[in-house]
C-alpha positions, 0 to 999 in steps of 0.5 A: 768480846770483853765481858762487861757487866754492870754491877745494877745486876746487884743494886740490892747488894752490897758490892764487896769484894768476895762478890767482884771475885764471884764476878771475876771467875764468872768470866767478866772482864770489867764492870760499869759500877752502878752509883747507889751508896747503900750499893756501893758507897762512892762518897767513901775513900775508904770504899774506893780504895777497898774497889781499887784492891778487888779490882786489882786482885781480880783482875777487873778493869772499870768501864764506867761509872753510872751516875746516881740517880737518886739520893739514898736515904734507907736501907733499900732503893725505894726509900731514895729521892729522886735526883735530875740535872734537868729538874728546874727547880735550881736547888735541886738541880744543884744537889743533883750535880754535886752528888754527880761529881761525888761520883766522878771523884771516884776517877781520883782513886782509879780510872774509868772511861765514861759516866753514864748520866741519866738526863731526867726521870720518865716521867718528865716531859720535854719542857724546854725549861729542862733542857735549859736546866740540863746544860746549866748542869752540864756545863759544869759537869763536862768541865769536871770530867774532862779534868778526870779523863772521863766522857759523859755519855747520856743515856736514852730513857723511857718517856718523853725527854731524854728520846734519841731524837731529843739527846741529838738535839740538845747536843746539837742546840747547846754546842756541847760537842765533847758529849757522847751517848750511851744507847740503850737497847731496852730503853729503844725498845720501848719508844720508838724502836731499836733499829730508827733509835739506834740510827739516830745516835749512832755516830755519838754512841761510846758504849751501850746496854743490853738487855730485853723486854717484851716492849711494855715495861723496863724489865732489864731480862737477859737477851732473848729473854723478851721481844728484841729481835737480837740478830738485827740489833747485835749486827747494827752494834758490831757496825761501830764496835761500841762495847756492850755493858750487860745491864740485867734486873735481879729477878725473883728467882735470883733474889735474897736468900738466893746466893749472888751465884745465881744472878752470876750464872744467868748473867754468863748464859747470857754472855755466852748466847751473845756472843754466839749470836756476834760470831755467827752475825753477817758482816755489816758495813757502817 
């Protein structure tokens, strides 16, 4: 199993070279580089050649790239405005897009196989007025990320819009075949189930995100750290072979002043856990 772990882990930090290092040593084979410019600054060329060295150096290979989610306007997270392909309200559909394509730009300076793109918020209902916006939105991004080399893969999100069932649909409505998935097993967890989820998006699923909760809130704990039963999930997922992105929550426990050390070592726990889990799975027929 190649050990991917997305920098999300580290939202709070600034991702600098010294910590993919801690990273790399930890085991970790590559990342999925969680867009947040107080985070990791993708608009800067400088930032991408600095990565495009670490990476190097550590010998870390980029998964993917996460889509930026929100405009930083602060020094923390919370201080960011929202952003969303769906929003009806073009001017703000077309912010989001082209800080989306600041991101894919990244793909000039080093290769990475898939964006992970968040169709809207989860609070946003299934208004048709969204899916309208999201292909509007889409069909400019596809084009620049097939140019990249890059697939856009659309994750599964609490709420009402972006559902299993509703991400099928939209592909399937709007002829956007080259779109795939990104499924993610908390996120399923918390609507309507890992297993009827996961069946549902199966056969358009190039790469995944673990991680648990106790089916109430989007608490991104470590496998086996909620209400996940793991054994079923891990044995659907080694069917079709999809990697696995590690996508953890730094807890309070491992929070400033805690160094990164502690979040990387209950990330390893974590890893090894799964993979015993994946060695000792029956073999399960796709």
């Amino acid at each position: 199993m190649l050990r991917i772990l997305s920098t999300y882990l580290f939202i709070n930090r600034k991702l600098t070279p010294e910590l993919l290092g801690e990273i790399a040593r930890s085991g970790v084979g590559a990342i999925e580089l969680f867009s947040g410019r107080n985070h990791f600054d993708y608009r800067s060329a400088d930032s991408a050649r600095e990565l495009v060295g670490a990476l190097r150096d550590h010998n870390l290979a980029l998964h993917a790239v996460h889509a930026p989610v929100e405009r930083d306007s602060g020094p923390t997270r919370q201080s960011g405005v929202p952003l969303s392909v769906s929003d009806p309200e073009r001017g703000r559909r077309l912010d989001a897009v082209d800080e989306i394509r600041r991101a894919l730009d990244l793909a000039e300076h080093l290769p990475f196989r898939f964006l992970v793109l968040h169709l809207g918020s989860s609070r946003d209902d299934a208004d048709p007025r969204r899916f309208e916006a999201a292909f509007s939105s889409l069909e400019h991004l596809r084009l620049f990320a097939k140019q990249s080399g890059v697939t856009i893969a659309i994750e599964n999100t609490p709420g009402q819009l972006a559902t299993p069932a509703n991400l099928r649909q939209f592909i399937t409505d709007t002829r956007l075949t080259d779109l795939r998935l990104c499924f993610d097993i908390g996120h399923a967890h918390l609507g309507d189930g890992v297993l009827p989820s996961f069946e549902i998006m199966r056969d358009l699923v190039v790469t995944a995100h673990i991680h648990d909760n106790h089916g109430f809130k989007d608490e991104h704990l470590p496998p086996y750290g909620g209400a996940i039963e793991w054994d079923a999930a891990l044995a659907a997922l080694s069917a079709i072979q999809t990697p696995l992105v590690l996508e953890l929550k730094e807890q309070p426990a491992y929070a400033e002043p805690a160094p990164a050390a502690v979040a990387i070592e209950a990330a390893r726990t974590a890893f090894d856990r799964l993979e015993t889990a994946l060695d000792s799975a029956p073999p399960r027929t796709a």
